[in-house]
C-alpha positions in Angstrom: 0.0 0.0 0.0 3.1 2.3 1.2 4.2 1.6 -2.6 1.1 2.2 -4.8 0.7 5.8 -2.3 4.2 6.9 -2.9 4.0 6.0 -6.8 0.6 8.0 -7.1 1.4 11.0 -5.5 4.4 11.2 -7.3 2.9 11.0 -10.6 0.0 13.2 -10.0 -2.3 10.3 -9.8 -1.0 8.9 -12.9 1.2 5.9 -11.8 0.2 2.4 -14.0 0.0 -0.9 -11.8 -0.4 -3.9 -13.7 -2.7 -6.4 -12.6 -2.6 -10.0 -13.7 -6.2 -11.4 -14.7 -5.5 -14.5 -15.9 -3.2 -17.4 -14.6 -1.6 -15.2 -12.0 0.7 -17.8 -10.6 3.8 -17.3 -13.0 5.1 -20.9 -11.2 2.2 -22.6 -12.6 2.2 -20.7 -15.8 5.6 -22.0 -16.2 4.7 -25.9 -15.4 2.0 -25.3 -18.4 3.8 -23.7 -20.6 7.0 -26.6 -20.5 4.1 -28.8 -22.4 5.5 -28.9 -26.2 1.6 -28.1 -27.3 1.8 -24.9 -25.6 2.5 -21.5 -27.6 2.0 -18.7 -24.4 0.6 -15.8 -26.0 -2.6 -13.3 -25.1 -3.6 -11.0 -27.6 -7.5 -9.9 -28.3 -6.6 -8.1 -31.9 -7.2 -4.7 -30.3 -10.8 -5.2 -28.5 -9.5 -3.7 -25.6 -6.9 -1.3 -26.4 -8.1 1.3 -23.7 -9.0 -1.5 -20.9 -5.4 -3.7 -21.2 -2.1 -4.0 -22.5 -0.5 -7.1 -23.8 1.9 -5.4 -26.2 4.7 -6.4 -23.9 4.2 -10.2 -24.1 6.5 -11.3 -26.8 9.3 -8.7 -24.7 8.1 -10.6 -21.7 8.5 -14.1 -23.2 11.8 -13.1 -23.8 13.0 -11.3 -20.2 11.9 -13.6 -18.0 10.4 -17.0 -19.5 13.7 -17.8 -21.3 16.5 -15.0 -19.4 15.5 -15.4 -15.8 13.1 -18.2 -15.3 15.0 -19.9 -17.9 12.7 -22.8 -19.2 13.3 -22.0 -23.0 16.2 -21.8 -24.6 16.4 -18.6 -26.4 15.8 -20.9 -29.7 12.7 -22.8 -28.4 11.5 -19.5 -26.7 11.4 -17.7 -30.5 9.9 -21.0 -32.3 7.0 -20.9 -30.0 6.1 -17.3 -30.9 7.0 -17.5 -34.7 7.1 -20.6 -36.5 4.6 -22.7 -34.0 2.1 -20.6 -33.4 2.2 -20.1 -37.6 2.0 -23.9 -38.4 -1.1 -23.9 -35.8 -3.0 -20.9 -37.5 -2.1 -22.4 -41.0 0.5 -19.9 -42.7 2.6 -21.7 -43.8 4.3 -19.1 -45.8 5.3 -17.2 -42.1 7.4 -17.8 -38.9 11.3 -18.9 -40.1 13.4 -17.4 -42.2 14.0 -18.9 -44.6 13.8 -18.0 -48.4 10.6 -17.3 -50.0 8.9 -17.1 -46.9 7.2 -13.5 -45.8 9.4 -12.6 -42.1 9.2 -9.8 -39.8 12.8 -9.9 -38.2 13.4 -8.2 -34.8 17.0 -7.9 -34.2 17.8 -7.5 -30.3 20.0 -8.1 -27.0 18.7 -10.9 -24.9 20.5 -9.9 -21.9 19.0 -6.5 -22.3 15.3 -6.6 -23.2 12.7 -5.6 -21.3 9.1 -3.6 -20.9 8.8 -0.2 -20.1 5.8 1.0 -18.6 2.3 0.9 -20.7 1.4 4.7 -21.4 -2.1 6.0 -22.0 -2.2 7.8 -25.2 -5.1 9.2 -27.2 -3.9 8.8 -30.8 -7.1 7.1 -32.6 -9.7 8.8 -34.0 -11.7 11.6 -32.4 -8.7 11.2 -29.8 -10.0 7.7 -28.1 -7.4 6.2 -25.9 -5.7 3.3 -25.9 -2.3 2.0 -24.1 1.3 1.3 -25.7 4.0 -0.6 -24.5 7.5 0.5 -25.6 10.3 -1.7 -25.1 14.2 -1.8 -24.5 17.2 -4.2 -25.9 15.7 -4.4 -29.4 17.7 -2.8 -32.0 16.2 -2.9 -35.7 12.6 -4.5 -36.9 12.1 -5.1 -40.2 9.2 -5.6 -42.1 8.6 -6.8 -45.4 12.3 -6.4 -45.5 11.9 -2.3 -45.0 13.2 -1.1 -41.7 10.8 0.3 -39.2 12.2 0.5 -35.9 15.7 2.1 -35.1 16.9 1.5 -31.3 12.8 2.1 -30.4 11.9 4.6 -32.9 9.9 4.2 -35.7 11.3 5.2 -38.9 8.0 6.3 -40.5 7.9 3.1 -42.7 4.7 1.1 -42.9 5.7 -1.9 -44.7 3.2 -4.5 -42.9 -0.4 -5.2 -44.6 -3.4 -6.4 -43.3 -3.9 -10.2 -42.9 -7.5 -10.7 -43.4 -7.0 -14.7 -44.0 -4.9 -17.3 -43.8 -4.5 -18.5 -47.2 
């Protein structure tokens, strides 16, 4: 309580705490997601862009499911955000790189990524909020083989393109 006072005042009252709402037991989350059928993910396609943020959760996979609580290798921890959650979904043409294949690459530090804080901004339109999640460690993003992201700053490309199917 000390904690969550001192943060608020010092903010002004505007101070994020993050709140788990599912599976709030990171120990059991990790028993579950040892299973090889398992792909941990959370993502609702933007429903709730104003209510939650799970922006973060690939950055999270990556800070403390394979760097501190260490049950990935940082190999296994990427193929089960990329290439097996693709084959599930059926596009086949995503998640390795490998010739021919459509990739997004992130190039980054594992010892050094990690979340920031979510921040509430109100850039949709008729200025409707929603929250974004910057991160730290990752260096260059491509997409579509243009580069987008620069040591966390956008670049002004917009390579990427709707996917409306699979297939």
């Amino acid at each position: 309580m000390e904690t969550f006072l001192r943060l608020s005042d010092e903010t002004d009252g505007r101070a994020l705490f993050n709140l788990r709402m599912f599976n709030q037991s990171l120990k059991e989350l990790g028993d579950l997601f040892k299973s090889q059928h398992i792909f941990p993910s959370l993502g609702d396609a933007g429903a709730h862009v104003s209510q939650i943020m799970d922006a973060g959760w690939s950055t999270f996979i990556l800070s403390y499911w394979i760097r501190e609580a260490g049950i990935y290798s940082l190999g296994e921890g990427i193929r089960r955000m990329t290439s097996g959650p693709a084959r599930v979904l059926g596009l086949n043409d995503r998640g390795a790189l490998k010739p021919g294949l459509r990739a997004d690459v992130n190039v980054f530090d594992p010892d050094k990524v990690a979340e920031r804080q979510p921040v509430l901004v109100h850039d949709f339109p008729g200025g409707a909020p929603r929250y974004i999640q910057k991160s730290l460690g990752y260096k260059t993003t491509l997409v579509n083989g243009e580069v987008t992201l620069v040591d966390g700053e956008h670049t002004g490309a917009r390579a990427g393109r709707v996917l409306r199917h699979a297939g």
